[in-house]
Biopython code that builds the backbone (N, CA, C, O; Angstrom):
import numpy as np
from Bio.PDB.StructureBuilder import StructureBuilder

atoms = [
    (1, "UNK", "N", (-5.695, 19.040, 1.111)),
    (1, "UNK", "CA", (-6.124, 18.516, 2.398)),
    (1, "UNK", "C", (-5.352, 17.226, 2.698)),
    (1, "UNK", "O", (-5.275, 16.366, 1.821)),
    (2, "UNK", "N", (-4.734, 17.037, 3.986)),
    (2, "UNK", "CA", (-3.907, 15.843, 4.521)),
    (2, "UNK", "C", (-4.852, 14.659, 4.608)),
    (2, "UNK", "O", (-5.964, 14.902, 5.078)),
    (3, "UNK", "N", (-4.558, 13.290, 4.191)),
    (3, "UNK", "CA", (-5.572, 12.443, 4.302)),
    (3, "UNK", "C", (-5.755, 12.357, 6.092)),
    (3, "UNK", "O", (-5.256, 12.790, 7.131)),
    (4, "UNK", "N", (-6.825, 11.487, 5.591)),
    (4, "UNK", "CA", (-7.302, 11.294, 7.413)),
    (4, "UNK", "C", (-6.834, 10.228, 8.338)),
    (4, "UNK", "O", (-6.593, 9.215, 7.681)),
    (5, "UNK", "N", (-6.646, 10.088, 9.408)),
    (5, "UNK", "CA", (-5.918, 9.438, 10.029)),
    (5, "UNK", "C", (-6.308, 7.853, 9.739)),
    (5, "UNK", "O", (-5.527, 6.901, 9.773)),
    (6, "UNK", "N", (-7.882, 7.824, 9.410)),
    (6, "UNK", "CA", (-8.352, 6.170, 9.072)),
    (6, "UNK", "C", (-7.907, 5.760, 7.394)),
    (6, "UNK", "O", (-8.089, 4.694, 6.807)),
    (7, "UNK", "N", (-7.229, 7.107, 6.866)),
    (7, "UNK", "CA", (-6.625, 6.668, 5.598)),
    (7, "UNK", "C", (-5.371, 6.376, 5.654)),
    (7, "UNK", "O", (-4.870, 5.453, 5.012)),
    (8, "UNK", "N", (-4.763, 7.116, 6.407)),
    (8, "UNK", "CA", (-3.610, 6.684, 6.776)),
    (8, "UNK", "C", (-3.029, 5.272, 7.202)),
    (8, "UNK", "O", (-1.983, 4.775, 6.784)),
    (9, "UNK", "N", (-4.210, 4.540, 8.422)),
    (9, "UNK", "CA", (-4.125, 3.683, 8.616)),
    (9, "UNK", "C", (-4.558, 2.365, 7.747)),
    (9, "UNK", "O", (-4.000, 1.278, 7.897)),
    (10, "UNK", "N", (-5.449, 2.560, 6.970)),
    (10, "UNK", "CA", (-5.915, 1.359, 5.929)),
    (10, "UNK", "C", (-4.821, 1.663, 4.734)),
    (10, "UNK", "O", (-4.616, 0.630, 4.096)),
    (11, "UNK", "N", (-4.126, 2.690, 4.293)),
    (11, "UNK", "CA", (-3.150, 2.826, 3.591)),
    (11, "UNK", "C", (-2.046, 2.117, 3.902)),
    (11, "UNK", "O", (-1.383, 1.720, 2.944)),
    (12, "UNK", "N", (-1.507, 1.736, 5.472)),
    (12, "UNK", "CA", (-0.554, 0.927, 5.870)),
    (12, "UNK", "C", (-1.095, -0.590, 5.989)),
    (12, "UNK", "O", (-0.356, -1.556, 6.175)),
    (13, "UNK", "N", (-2.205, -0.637, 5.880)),
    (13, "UNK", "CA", (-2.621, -1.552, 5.971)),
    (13, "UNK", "C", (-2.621, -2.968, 4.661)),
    (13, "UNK", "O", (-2.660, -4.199, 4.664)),
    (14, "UNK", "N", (-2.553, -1.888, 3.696)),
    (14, "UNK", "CA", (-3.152, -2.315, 2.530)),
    (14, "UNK", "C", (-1.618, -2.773, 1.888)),
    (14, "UNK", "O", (-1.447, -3.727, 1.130)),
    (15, "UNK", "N", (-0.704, -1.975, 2.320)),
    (15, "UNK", "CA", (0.536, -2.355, 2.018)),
    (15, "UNK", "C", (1.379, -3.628, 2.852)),
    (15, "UNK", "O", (2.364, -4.196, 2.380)),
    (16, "UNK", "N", (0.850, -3.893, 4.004)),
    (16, "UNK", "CA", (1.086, -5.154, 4.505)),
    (16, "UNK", "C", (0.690, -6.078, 4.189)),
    (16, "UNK", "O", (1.443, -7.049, 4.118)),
    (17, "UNK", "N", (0.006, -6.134, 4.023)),
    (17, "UNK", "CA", (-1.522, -7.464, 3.462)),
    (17, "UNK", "C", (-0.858, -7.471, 1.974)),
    (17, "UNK", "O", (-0.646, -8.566, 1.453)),
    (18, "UNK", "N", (-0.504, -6.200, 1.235)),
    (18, "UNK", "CA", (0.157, -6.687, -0.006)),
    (18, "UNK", "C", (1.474, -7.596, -0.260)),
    (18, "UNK", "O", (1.803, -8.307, -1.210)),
    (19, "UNK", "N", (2.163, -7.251, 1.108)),
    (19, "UNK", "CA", (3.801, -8.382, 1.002)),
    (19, "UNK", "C", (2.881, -9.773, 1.265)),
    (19, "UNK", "O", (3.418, -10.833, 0.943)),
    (20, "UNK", "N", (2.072, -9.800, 1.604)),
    (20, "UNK", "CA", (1.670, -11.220, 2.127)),
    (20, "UNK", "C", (0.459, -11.647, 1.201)),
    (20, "UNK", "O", (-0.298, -12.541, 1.579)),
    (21, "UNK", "N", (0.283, -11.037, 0.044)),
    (21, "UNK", "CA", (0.015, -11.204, -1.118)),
    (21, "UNK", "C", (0.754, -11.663, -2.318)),
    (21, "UNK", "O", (0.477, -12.514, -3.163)),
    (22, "UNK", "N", (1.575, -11.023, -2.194)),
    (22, "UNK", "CA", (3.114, -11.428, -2.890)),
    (22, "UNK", "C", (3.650, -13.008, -2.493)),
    (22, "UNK", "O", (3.537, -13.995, -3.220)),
    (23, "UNK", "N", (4.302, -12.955, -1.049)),
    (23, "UNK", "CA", (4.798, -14.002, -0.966)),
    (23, "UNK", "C", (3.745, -15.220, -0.809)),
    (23, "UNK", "O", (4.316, -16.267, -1.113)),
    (24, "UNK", "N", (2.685, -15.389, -0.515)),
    (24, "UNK", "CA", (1.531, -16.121, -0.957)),
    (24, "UNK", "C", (1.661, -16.609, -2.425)),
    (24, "UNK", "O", (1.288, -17.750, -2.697)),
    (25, "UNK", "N", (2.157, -15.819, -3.356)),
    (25, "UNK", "CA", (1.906, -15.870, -4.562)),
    (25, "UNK", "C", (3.629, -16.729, -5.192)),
    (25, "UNK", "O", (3.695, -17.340, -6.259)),
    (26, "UNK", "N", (4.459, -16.601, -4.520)),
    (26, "UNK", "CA", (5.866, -17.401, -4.766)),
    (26, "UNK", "C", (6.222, -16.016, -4.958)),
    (26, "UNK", "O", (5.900, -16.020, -6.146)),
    (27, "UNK", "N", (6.533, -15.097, -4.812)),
    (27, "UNK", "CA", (7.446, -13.821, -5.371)),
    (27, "UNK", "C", (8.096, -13.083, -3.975)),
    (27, "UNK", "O", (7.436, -12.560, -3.076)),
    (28, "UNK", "N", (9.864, -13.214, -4.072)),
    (28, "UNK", "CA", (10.881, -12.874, -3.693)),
    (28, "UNK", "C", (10.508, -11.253, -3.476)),
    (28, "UNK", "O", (10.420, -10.558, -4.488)),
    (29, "UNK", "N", (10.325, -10.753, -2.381)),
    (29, "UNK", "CA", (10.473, -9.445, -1.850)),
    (29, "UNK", "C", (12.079, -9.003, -1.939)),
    (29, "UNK", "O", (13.130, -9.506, -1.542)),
    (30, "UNK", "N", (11.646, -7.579, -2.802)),
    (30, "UNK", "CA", (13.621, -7.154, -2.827)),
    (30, "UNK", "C", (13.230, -5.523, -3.298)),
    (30, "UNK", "O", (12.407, -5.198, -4.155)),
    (31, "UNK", "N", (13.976, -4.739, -2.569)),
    (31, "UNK", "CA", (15.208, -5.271, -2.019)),
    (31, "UNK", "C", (15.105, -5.388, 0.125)),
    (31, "UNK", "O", (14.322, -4.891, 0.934)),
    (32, "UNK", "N", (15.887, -5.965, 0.219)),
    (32, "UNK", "CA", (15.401, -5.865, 1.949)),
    (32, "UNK", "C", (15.394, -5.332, 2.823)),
    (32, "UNK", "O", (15.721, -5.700, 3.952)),
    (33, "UNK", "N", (14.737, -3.631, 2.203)),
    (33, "UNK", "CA", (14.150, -2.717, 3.205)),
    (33, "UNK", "C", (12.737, -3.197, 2.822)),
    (33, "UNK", "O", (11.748, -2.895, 3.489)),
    (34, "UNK", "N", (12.695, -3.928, 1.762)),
    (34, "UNK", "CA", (11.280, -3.957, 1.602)),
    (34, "UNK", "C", (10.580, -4.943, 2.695)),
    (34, "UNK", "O", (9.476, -4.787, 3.217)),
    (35, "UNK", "N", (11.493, -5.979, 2.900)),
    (35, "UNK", "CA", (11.081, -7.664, 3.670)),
    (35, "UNK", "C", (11.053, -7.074, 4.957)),
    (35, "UNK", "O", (10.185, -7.589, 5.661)),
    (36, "UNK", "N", (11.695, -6.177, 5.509)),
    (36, "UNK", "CA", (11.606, -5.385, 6.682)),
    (36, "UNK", "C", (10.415, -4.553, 7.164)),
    (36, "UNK", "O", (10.148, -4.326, 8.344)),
    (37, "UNK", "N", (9.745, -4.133, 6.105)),
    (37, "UNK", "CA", (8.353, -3.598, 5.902)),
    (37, "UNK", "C", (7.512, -4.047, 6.105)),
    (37, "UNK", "O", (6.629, -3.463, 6.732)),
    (38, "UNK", "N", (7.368, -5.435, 5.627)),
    (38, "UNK", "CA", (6.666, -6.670, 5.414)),
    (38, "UNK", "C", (6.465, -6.739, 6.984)),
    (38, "UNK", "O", (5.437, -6.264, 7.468)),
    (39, "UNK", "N", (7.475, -7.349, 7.826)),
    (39, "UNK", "CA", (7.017, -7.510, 9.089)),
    (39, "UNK", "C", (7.504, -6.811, 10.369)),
    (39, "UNK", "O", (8.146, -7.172, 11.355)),
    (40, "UNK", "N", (6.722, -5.224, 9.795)),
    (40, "UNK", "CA", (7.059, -4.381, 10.897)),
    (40, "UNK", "C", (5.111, -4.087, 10.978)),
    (40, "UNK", "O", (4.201, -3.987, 10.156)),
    (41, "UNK", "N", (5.220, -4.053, 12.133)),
    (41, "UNK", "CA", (2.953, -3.664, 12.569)),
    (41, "UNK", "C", (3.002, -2.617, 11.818)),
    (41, "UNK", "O", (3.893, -1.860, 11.433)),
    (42, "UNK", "N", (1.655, -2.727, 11.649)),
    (42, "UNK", "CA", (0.648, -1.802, 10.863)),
    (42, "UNK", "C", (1.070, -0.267, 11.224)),
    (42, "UNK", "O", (1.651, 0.644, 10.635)),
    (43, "UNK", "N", (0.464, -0.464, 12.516)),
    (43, "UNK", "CA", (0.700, 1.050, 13.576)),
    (43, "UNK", "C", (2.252, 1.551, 12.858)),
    (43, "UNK", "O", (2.368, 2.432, 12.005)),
    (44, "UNK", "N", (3.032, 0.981, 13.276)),
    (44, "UNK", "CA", (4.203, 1.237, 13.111)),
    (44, "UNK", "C", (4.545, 2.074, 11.352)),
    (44, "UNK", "O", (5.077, 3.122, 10.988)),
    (45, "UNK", "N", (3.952, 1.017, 10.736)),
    (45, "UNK", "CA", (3.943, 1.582, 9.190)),
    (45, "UNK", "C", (2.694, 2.973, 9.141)),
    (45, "UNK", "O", (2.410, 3.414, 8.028)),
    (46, "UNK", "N", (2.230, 3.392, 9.997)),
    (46, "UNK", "CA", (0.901, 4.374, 9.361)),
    (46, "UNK", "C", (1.684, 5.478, 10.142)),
    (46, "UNK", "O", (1.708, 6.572, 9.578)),
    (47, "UNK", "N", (2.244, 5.396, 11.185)),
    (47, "UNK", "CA", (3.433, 6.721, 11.959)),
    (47, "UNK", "C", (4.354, 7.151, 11.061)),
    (47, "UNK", "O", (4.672, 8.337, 10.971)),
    (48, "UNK", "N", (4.833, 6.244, 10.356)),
    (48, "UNK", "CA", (5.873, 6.637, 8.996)),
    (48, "UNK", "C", (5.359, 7.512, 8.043)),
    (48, "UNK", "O", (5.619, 8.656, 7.669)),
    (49, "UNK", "N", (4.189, 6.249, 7.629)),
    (49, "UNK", "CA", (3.209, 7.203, 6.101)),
    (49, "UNK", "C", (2.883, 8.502, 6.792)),
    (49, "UNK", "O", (2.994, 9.300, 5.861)),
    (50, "UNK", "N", (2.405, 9.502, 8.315)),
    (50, "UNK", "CA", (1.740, 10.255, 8.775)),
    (50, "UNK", "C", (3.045, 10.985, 8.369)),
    (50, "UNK", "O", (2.997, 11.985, 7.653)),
    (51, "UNK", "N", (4.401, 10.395, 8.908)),
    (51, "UNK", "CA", (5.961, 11.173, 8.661)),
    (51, "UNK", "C", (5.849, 12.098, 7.622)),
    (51, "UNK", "O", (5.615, 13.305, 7.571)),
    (52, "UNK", "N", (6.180, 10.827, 6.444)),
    (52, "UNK", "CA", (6.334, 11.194, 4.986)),
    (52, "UNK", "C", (5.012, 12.125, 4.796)),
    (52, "UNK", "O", (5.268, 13.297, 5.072)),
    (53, "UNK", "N", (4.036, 11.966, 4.505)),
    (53, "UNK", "CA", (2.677, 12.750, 3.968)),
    (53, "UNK", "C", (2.745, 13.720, 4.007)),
    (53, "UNK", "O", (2.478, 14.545, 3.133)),
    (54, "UNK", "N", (3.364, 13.957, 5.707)),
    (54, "UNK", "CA", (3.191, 15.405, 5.839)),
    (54, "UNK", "C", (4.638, 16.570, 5.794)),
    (54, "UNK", "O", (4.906, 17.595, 6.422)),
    (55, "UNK", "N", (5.256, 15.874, 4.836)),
    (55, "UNK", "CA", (6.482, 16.357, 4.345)),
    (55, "UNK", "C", (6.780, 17.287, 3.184)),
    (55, "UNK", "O", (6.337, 16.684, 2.206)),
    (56, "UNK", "N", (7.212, 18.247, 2.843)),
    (56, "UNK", "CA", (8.017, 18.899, 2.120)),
    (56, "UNK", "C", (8.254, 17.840, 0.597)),
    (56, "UNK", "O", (8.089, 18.346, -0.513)),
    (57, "UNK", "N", (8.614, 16.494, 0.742)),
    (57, "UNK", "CA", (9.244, 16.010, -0.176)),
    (57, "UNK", "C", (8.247, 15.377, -0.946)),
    (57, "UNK", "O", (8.346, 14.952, -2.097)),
    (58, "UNK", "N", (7.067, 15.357, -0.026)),
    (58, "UNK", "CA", (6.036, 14.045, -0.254)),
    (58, "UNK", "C", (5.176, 15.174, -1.347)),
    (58, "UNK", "O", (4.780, 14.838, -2.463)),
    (59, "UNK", "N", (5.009, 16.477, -0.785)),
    (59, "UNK", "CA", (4.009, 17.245, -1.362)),
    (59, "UNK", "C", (4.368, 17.626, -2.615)),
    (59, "UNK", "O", (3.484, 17.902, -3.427)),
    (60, "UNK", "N", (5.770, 17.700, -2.975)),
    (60, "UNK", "CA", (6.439, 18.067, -3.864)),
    (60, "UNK", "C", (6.103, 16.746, -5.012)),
    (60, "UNK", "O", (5.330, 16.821, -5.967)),
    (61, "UNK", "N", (6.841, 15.670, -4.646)),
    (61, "UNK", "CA", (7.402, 15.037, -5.368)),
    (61, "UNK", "C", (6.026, 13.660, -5.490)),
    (61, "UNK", "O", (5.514, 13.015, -6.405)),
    (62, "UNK", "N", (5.951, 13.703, -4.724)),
    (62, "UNK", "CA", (4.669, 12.570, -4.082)),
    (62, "UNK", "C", (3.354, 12.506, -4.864)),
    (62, "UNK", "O", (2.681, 11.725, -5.537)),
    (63, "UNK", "N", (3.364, 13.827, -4.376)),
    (63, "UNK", "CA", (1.501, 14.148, -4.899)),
    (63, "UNK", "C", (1.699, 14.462, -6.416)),
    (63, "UNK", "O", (0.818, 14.007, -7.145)),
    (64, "UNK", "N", (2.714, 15.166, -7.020)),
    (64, "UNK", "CA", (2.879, 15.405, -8.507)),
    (64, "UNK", "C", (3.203, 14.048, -9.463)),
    (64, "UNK", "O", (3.003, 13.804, -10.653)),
    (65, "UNK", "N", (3.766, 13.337, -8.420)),
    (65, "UNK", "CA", (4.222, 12.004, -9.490)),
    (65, "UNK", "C", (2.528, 11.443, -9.747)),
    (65, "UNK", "O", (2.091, 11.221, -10.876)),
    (66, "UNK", "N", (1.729, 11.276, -8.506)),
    (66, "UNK", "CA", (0.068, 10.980, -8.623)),
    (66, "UNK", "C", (-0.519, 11.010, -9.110)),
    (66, "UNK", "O", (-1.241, 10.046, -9.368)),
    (67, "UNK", "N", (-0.657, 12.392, -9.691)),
    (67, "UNK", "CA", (-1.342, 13.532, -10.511)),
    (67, "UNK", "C", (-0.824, 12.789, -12.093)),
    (67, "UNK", "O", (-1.643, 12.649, -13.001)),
    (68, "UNK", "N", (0.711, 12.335, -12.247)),
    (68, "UNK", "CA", (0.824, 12.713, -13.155)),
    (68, "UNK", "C", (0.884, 10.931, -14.239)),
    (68, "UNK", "O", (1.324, 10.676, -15.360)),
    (69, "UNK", "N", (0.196, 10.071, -13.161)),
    (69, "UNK", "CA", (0.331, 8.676, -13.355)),
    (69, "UNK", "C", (-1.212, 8.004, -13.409)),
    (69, "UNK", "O", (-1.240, 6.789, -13.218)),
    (70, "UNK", "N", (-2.258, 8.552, -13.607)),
    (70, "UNK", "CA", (-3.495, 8.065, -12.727)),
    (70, "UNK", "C", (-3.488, 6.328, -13.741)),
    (70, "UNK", "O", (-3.520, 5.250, -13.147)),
    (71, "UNK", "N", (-3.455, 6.409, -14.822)),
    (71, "UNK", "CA", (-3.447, 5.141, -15.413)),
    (71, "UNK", "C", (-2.855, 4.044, -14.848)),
    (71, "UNK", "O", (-3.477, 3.004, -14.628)),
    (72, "UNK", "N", (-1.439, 4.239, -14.544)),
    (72, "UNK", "CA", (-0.650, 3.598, -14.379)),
    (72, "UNK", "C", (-1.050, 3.161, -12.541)),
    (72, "UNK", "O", (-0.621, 2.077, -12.148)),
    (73, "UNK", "N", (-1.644, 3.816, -11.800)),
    (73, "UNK", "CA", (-1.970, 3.816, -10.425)),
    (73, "UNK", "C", (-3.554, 2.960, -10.802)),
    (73, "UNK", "O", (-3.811, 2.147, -9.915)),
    (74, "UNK", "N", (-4.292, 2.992, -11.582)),
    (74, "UNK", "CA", (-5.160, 1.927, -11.918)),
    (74, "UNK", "C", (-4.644, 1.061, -11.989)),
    (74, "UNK", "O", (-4.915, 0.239, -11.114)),
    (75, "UNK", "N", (-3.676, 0.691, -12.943)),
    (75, "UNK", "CA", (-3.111, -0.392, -13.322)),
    (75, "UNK", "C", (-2.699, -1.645, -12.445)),
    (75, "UNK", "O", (-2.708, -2.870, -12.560)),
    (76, "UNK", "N", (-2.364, -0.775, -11.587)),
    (76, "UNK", "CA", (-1.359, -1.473, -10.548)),
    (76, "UNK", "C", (-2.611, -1.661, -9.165)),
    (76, "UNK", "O", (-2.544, -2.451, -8.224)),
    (77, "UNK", "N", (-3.593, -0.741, -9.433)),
    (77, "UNK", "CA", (-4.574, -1.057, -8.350)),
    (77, "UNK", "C", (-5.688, -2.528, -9.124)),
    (77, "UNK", "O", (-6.270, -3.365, -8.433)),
    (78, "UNK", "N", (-5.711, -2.483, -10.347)),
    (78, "UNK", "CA", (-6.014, -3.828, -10.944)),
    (78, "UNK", "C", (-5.814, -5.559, -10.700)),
    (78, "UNK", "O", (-6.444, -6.585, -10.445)),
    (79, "UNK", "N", (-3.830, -4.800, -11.111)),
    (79, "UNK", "CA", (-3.427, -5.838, -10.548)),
    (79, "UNK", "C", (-3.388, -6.542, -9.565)),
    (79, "UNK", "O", (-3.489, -7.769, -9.600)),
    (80, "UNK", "N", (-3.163, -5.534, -8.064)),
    (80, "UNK", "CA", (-3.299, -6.035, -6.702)),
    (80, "UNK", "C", (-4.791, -6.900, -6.631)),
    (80, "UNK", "O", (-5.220, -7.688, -5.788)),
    (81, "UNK", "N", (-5.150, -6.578, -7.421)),
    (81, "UNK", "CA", (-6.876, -6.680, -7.091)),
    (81, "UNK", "C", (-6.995, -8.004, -7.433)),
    (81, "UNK", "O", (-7.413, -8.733, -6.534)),
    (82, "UNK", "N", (-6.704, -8.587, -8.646)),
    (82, "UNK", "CA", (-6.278, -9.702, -9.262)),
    (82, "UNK", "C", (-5.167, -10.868, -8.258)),
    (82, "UNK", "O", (-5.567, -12.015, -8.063)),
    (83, "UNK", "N", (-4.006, -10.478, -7.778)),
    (83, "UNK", "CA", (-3.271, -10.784, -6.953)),
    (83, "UNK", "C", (-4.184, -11.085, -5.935)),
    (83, "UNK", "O", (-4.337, -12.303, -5.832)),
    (84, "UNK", "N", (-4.858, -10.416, -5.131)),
    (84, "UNK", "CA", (-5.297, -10.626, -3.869)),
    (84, "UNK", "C", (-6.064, -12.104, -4.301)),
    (84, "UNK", "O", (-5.917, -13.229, -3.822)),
    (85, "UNK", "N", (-6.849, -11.666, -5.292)),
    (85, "UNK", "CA", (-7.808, -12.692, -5.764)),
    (85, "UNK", "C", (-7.305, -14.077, -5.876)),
    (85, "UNK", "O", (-7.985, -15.084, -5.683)),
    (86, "UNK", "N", (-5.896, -14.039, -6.245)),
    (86, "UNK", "CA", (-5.435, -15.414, -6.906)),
    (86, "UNK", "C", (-4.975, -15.894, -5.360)),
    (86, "UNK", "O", (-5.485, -16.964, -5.028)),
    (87, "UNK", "N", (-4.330, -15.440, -4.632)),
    (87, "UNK", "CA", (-3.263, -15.862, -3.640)),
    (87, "UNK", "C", (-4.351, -16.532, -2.660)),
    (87, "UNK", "O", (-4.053, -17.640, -2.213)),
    (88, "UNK", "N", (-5.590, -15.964, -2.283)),
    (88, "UNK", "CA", (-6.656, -16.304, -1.504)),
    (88, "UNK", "C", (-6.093, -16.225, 0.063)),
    (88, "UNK", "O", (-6.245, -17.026, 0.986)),
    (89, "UNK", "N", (-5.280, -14.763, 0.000)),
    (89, "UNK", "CA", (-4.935, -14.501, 1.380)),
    (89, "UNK", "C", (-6.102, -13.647, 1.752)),
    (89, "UNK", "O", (-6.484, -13.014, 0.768)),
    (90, "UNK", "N", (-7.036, -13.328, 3.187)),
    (90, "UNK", "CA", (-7.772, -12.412, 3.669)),
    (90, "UNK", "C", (-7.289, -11.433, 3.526)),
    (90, "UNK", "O", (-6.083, -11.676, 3.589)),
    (91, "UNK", "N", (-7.363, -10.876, 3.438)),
    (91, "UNK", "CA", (-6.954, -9.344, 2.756)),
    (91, "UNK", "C", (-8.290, -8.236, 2.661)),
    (91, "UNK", "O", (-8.922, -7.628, 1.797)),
    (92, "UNK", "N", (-8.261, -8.437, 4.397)),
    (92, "UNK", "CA", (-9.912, -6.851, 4.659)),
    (92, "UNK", "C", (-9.129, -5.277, 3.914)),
    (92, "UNK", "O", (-9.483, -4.841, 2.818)),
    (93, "UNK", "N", (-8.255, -4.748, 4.615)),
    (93, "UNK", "CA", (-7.718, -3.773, 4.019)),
    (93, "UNK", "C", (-7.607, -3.537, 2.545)),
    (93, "UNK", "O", (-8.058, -2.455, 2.167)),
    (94, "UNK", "N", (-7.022, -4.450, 1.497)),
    (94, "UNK", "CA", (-6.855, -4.340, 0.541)),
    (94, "UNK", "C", (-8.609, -4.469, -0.090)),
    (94, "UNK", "O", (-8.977, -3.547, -0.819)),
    (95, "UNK", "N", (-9.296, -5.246, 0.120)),
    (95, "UNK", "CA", (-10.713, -5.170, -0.259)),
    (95, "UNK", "C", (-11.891, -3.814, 0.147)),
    (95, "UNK", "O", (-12.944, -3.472, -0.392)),
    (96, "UNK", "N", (-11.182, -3.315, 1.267)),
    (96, "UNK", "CA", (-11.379, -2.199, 1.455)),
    (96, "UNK", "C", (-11.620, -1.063, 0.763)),
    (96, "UNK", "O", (-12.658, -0.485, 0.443)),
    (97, "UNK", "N", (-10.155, -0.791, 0.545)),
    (97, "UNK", "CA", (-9.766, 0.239, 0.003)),
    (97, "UNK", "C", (-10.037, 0.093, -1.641)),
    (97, "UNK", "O", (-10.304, 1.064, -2.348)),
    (98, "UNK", "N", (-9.949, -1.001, -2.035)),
    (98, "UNK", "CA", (-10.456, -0.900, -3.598)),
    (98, "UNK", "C", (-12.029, -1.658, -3.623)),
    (98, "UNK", "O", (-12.275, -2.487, -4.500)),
    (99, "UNK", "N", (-12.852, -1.364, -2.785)),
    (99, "UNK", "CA", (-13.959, -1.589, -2.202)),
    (99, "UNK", "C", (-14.614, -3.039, -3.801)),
    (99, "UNK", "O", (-15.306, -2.941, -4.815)),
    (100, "UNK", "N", (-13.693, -4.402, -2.963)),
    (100, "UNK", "CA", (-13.841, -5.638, -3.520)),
    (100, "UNK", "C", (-15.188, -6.319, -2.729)),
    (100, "UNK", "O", (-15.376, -6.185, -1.520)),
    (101, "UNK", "N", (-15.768, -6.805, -3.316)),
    (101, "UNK", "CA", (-17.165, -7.572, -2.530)),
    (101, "UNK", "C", (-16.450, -8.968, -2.120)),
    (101, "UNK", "O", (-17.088, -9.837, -1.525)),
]
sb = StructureBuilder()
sb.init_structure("model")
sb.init_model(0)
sb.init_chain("A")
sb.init_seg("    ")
for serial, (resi, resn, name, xyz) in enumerate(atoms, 1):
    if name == "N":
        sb.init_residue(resn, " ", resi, " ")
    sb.init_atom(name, np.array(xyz, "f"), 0.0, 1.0, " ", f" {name:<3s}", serial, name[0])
structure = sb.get_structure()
């Protein structure tokens, strides 16, 4: 099943609020498609993710790498979690989605 369009959108969401988690935190965004990401709108980033998702490459390669990482996708959902925490940027999306009090 394709996620839903309000996942889609807190999914882009969560990834913006993360560059501005980062650089909050002193850390150099690279390489610079990434800094480009950083400050392109939300909207703009969730039309892409809707792109990719619903792709051939994504289903293939995307969803199997997922499947085949769940630790490592904790890990890193830990960390952000921690990050958000330290930087003390608002960050609704990211508290959201890893449903932070």
């Amino acid at each position: 099943m394709p996620p839903s369009d309000p996942d889609i959108k807190l999914a882009a969401a969560v990834i913006h609020e993360s560059y501005a988690v980062l650089k909050a935190l002193g850390h150099k965004i690279v390489p610079f498609s990434q800094r480009v990401a950083a400050v392109t709108p939300v909207f703009v980033l969730a039309f892409l993710f809707r792109l990719l998702l619903n792709s051939r490459f994504f289903e293939v390669g995307g969803i199997y790498h997922a499947q085949q990482a769940p630790d490592e996708l904790k890990a890193l959902a830990d960390d952000l979690r921690a990050a958000a925490f330290r930087s003390g940027v608002p960050a609704p999306a990211i508290r959201k989605a890893l449903e932070m009090k």
